[in-house]
N, C-alpha and C positions, 0 to 999 in steps of 0.2 A: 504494500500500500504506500503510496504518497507521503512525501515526509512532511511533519506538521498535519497530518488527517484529522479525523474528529476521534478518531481509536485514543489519542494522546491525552485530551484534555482527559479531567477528572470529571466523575458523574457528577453531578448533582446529589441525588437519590440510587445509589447502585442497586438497592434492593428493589428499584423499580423495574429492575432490565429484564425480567423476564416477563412480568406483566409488559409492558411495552412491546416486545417479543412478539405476545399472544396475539397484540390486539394488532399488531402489522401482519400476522399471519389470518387474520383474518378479515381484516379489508383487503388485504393480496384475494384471498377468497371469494369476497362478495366482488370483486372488481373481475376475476376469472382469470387472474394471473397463473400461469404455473406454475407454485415455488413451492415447496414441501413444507411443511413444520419439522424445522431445526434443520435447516438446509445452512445452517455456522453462517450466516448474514452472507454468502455469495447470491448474488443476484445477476449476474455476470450477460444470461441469456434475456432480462429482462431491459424493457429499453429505457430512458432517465426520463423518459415523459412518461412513462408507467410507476416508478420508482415517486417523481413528482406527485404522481397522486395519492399514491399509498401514505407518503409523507405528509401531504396535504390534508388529508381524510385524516389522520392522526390528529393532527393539530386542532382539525375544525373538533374533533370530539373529546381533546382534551382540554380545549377553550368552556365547551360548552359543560363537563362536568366539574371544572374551576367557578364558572359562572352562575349554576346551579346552586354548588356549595357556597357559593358567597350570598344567594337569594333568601337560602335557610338560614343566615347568618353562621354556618361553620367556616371557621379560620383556614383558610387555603395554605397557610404556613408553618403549619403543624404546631401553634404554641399554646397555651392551655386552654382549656375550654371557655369559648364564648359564650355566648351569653344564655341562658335556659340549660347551661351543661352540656350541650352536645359538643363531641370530642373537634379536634382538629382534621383539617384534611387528609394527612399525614397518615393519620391512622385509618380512616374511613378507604383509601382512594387503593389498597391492596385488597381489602372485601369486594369494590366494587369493582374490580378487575377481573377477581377471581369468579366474581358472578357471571361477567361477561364470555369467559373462554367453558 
């Protein structure tokens, strides 16, 4: 891979990569991509406008359950619980992942 890739930088959230994972494995799905679950991120036979939207569809649906949890008043930053108790995102957005796959 390219030197200075995005492999280099540090996660964010590392415990999110496999949820993350899932949910690209399955808009690749819903879009009719060929790509296997756990095909080790080669997408090689895929084209970057296909790639574009896999990427894209990620973002629109992780905007939209940040935007959600901000509606309910849960903390999208994982810090202690807002207001009426309910936890941070942090913790909520692995259950809601795992619901999804």
């Amino acid at each position: 891979m390219a030197r200075g890739s995005w492999n280099d930088r540090p996660k964010m959230v590392p415990e999110a990569h496999k949820a993350l994972d899932n949910m690209k494995y399955e808009i690749a799905s819903e879009l009719g991509l060929p790509v296997k679950q756990g095909s080790e991120d080669y997408w090689g036979h895929i084209s970057s406008r296909d790639c574009g939207k896999v990427g894209g569809q990620m973002l629109r649906r992780m905007v939209h359950f940040a935007e959600s949890a901000m509606a309910r008043g849960i903390s999208i930053y994982g810090s202690p619980p807002a207001q009426g108790g309910q936890q941070g995102l942090a913790g909520s957005e692995s259950e809601y992942m795992q619901r999804r796959s």
